[in-house]
Rosetta silent file (secondary structure, phi, psi, omega in degrees, C-alpha in Angstrom):
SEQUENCE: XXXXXXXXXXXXXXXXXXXXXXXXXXXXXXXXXXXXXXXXXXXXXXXXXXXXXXXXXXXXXXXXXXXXXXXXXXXXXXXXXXXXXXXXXXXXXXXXXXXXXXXXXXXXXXXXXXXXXXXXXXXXXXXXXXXXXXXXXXXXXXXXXXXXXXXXXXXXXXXXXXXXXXXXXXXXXXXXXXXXXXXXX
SCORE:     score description
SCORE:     0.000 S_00000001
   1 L     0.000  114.695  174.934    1.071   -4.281  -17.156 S_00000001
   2 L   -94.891    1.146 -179.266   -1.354   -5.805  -19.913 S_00000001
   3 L  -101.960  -16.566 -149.080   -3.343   -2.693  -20.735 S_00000001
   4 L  -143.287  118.005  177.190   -0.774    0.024  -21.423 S_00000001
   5 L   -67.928  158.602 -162.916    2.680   -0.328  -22.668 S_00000001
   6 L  -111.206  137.075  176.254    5.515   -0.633  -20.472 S_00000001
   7 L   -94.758  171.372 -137.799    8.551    1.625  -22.041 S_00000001
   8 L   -81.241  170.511 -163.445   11.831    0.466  -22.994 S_00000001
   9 L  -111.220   -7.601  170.077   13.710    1.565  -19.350 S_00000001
  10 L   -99.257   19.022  164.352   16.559    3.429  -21.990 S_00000001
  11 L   -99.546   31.067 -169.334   13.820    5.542  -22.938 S_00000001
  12 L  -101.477  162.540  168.790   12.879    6.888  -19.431 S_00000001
  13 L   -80.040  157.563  174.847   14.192   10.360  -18.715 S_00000001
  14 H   -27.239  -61.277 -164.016   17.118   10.304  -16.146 S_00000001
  15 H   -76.571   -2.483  169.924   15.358   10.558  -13.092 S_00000001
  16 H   -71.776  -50.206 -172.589   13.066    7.744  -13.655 S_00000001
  17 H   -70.939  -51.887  171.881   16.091    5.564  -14.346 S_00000001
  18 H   -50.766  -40.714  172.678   17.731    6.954  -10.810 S_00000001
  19 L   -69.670  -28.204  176.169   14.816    5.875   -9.122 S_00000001
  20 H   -90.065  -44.959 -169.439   13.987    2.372  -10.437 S_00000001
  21 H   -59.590  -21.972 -172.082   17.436    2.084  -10.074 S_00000001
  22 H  -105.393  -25.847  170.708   17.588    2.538   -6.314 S_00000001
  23 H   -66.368  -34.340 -177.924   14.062   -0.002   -5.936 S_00000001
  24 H   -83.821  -31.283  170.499   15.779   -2.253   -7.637 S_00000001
  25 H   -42.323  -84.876 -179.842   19.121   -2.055   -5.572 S_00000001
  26 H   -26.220  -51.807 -179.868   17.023   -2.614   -2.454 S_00000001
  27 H   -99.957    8.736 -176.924   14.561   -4.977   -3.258 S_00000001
  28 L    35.837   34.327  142.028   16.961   -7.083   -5.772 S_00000001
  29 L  -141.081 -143.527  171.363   14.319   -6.930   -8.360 S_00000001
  30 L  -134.865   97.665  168.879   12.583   -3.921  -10.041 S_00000001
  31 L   -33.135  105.757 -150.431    8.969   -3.910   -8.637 S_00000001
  32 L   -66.349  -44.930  167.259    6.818   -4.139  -11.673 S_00000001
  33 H   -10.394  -68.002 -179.604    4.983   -0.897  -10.241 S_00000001
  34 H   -50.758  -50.382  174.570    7.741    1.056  -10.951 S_00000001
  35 H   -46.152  -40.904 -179.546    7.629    0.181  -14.856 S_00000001
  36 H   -49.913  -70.763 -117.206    4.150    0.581  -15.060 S_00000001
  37 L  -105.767   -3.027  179.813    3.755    3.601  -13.764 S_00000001
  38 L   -77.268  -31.384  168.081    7.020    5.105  -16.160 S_00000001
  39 L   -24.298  -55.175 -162.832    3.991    5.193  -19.067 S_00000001
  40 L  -111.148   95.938 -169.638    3.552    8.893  -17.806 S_00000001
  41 H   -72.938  -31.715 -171.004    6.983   10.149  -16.297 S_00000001
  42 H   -76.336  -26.582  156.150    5.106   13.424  -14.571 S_00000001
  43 H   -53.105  -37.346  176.830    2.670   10.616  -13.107 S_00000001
  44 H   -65.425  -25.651 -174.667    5.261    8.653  -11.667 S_00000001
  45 H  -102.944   -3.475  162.058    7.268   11.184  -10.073 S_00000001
  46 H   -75.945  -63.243 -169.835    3.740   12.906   -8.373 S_00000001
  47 H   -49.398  -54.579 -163.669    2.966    9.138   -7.088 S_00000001
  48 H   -54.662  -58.429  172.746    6.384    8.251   -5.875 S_00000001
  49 H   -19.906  -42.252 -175.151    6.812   11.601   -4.435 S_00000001
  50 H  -102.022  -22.848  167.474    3.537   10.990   -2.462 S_00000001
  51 H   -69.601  -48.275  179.572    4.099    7.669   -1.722 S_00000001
  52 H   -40.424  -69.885 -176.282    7.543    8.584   -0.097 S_00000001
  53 H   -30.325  -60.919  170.275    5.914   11.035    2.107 S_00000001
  54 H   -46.813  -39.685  170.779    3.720    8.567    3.189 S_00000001
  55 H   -48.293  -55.937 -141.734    6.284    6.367    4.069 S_00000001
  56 H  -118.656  -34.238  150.071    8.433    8.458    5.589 S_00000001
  57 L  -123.282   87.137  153.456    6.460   11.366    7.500 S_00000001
  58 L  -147.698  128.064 -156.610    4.882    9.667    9.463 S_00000001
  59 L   -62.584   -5.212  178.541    4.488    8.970   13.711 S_00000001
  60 L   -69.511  151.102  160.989    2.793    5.420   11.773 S_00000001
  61 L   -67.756  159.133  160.538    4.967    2.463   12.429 S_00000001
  62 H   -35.027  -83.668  163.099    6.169    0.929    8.836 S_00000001
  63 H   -20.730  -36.025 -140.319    4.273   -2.289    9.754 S_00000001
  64 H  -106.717  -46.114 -176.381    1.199   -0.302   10.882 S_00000001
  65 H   -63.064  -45.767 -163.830    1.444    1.533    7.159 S_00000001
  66 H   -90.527   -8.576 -176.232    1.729   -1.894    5.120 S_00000001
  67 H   -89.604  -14.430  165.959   -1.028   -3.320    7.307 S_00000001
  68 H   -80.340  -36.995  175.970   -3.442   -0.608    6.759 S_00000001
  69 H   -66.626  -45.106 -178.422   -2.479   -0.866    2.727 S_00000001
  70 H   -70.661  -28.168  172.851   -3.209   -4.562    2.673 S_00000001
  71 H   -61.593  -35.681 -175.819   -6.683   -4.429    4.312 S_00000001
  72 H   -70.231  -63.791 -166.899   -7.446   -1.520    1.797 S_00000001
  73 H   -47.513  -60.202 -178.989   -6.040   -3.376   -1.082 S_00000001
  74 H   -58.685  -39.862  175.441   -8.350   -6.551   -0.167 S_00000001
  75 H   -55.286  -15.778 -159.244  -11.405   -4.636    0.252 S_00000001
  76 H  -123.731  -33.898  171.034  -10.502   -3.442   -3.473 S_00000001
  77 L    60.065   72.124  179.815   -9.635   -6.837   -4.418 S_00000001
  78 L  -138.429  102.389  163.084   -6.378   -5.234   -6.332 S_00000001
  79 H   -40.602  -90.346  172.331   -4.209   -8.232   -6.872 S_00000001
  80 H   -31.581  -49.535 -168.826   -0.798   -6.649   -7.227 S_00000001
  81 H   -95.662  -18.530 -177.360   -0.917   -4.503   -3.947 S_00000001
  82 H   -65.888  -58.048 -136.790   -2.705   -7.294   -1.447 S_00000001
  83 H   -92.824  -42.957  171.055    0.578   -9.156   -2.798 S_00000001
  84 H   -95.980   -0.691  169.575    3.455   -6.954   -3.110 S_00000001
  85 H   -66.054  -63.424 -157.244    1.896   -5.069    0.184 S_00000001
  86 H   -38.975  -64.934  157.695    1.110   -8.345    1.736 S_00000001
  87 H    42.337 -111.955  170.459    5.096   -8.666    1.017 S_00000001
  88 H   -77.288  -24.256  160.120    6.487   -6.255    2.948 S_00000001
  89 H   -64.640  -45.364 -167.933    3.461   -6.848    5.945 S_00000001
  90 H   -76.747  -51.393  172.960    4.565   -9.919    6.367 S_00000001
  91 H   -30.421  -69.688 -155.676    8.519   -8.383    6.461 S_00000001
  92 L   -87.087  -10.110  158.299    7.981   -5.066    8.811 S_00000001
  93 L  -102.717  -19.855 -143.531    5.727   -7.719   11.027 S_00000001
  94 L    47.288   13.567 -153.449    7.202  -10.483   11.072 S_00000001
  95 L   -99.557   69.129 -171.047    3.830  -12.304   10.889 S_00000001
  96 L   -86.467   49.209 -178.337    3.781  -14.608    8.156 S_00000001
  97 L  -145.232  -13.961 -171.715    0.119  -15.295    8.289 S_00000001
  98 H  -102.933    3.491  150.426   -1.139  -11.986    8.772 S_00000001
  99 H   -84.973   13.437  165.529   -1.333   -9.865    5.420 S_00000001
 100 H  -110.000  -28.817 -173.268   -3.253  -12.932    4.497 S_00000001
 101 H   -76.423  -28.155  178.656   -5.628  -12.568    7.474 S_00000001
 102 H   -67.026  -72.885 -148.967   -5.970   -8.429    6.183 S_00000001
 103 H   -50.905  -18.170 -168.135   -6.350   -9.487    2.774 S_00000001
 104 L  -141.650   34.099  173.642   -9.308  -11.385    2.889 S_00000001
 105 L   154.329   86.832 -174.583  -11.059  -10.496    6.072 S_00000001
 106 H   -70.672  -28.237 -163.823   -9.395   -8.085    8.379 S_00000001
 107 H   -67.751   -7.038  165.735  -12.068   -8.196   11.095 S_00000001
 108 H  -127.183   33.532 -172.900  -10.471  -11.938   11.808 S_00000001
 109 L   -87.957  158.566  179.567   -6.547  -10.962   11.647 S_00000001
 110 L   -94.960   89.567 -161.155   -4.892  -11.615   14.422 S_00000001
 111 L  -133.071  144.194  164.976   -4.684   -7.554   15.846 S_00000001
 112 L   -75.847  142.525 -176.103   -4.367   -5.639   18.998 S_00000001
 113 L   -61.501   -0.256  174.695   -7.667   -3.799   19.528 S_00000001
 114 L  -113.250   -6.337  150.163   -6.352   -0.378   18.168 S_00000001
 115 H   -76.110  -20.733  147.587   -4.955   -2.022   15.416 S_00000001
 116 H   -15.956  -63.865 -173.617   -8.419   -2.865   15.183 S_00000001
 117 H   -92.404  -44.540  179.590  -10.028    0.174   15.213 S_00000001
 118 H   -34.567  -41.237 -171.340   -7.402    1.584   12.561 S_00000001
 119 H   -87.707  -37.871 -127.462   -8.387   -1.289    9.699 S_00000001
 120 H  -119.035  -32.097  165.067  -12.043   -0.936   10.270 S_00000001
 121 H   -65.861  -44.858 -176.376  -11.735    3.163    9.900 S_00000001
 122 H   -72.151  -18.293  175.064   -9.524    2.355    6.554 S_00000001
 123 H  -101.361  -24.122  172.528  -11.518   -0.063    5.033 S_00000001
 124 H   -50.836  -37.436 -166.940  -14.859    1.942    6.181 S_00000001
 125 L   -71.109  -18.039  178.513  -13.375    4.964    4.416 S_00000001
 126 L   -92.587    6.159 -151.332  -12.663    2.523    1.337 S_00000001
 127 L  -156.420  -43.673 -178.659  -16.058    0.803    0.896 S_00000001
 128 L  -127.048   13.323  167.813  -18.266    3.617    2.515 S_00000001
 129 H    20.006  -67.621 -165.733  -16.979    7.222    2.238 S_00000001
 130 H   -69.688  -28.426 -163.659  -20.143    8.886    2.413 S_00000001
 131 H  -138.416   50.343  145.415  -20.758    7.659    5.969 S_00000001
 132 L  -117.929  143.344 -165.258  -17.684    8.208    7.413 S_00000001
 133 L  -118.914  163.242  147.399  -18.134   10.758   10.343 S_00000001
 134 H   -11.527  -55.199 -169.968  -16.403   12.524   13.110 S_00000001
 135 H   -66.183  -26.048  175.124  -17.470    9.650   15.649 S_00000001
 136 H   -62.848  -35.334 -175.195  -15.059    7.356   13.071 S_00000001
 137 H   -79.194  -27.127 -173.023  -12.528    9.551   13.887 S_00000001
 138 H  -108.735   51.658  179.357  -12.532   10.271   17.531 S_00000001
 139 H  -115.659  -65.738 -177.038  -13.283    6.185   17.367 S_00000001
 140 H   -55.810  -47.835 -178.634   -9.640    6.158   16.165 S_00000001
 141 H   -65.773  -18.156 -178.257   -8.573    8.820   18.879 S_00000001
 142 H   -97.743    1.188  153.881   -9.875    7.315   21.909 S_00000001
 143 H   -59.692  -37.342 -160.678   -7.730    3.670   20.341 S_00000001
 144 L   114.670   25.382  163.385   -4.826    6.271   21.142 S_00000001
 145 L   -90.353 -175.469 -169.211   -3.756    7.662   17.543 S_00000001
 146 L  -135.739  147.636 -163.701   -3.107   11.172   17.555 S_00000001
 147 H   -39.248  -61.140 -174.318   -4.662   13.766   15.027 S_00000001
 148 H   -56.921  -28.188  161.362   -1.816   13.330   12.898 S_00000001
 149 H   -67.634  -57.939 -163.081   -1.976    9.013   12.958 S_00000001
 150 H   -50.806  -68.736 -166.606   -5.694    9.954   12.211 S_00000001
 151 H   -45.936  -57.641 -169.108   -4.487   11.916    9.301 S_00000001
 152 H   -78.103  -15.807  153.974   -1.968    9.985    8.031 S_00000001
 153 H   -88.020  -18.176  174.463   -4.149    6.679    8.111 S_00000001
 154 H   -66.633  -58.073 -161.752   -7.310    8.486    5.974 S_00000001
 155 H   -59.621   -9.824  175.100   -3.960    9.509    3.747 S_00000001
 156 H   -98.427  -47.974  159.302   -2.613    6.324    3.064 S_00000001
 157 H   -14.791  -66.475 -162.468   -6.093    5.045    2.792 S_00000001
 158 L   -90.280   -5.828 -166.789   -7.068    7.582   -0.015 S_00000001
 159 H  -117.180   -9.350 -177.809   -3.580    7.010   -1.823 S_00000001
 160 H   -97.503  -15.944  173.817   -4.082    2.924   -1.751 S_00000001
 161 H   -81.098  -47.413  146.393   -7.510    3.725   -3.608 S_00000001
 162 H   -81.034   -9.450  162.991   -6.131    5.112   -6.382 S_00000001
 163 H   -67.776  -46.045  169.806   -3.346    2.951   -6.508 S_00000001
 164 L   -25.254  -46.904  179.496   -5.804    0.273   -6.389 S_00000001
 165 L   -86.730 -101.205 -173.536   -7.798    1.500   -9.286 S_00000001
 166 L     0.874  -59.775  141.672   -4.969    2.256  -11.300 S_00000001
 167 L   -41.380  -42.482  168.987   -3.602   -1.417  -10.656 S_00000001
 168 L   -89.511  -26.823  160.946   -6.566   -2.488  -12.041 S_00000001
 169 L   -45.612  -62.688  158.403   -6.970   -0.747  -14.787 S_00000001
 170 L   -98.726   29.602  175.288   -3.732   -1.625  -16.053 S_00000001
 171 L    49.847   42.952  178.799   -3.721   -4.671  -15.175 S_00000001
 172 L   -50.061  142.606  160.002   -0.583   -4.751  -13.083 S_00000001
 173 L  -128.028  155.437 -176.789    0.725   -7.959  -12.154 S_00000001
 174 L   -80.500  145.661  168.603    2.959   -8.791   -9.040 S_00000001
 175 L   -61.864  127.991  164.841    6.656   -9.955   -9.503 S_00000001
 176 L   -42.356  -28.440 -164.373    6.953  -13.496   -8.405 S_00000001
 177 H   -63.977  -40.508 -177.923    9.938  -12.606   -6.084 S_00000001
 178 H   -78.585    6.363 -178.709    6.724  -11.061   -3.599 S_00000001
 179 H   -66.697  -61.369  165.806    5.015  -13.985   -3.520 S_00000001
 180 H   -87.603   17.006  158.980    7.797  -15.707   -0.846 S_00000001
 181 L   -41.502  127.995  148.620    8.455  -12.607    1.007 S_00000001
 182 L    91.403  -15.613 -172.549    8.182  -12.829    4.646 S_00000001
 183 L   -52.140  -72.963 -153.781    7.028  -16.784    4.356 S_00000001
 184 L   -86.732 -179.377  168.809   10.276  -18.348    5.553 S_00000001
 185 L  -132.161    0.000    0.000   12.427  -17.795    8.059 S_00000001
């Protein structure tokens, strides 16, 4: 983060530390996110909080989740999440060409037509707001999501928008480690 200071990680209150602590287990780094976003400990623990949920209740596949983040991210042209998204797209897909096909033009990724209709509601809802209607939505229902995949893609949607800005703001930069995610085999 080049706008903001990043604090020392033996200044974080405990539960800050438990938490970076278990991102870092997992992903055998510390996601640069996480540091950032330790500036404000009551911010960090509303975002994570809401990121888990997203993650975690939801009838979305994983893949389905990071592929909806990365189209959103590119439309936002927010360097750190097209990258540490793309990441884990390319992981939870197996794809290694396609969070680069989201990132910089989803409308030529290589997608099943209801994966289709999903990025083109998520990036409408990112770009154009104001003119998304009812017909977007039961444009997503008659792909075959179900009110709650409707829900839960506007909700990742709207939470990748402010991460997006926020990322940009503070200049976030991606860990190097996400660069060869998902690449090799």
């Amino acid at each position: 983060m080049r706008r903001f200071p990043v604090p020392d990680y033996d200044d974080l209150p405990e539960d800050l530390r438990e938490r970076i602590d278990e991102e870092t287990d997992d992903a055998g780094f510390t996601p640069n996110v996480f540091s950032a976003f330790a500036y404000k400990p009551s911010h960090f623990r509303a975002f994570f909080a809401y990121y888990d949920a997203l993650m975690l209740d939801t009838p979305l596949a994983r893949e389905e989740v990071e592929m909806i983040i990365v189209a959103v991210s590119g439309a936002n042209n927010c360097l750190y999440c097209v990258v540490g998204h793309g990441a884990l797209c390319r992981v939870y897909s197996g794809a290694p060409k396609l969070a680069d096909q989201l990132a910089t033009n989803h409308r030529q990724a290589d997608v099943s037509d209801q994966h289709m209709a999903m990025l083109d509601f998520a990036v409408k809802l990112t770009e154009l707001p104001e003119a998304v209607t009812g017909e977007d939505v039961q444009r997503l229902r008659d792909a075959g999501f179900s009110r709650e995949e409707v829900w839960d893609v506007a909700s990742v949607t709207a939470f990748f928008n402010l991460s997006n800005r926020m990322a940009t703001v503070a200049d976030m930069r991606p860990n190097d480690e996400f660069y060869a995610m998902g690449r090799r085999d």
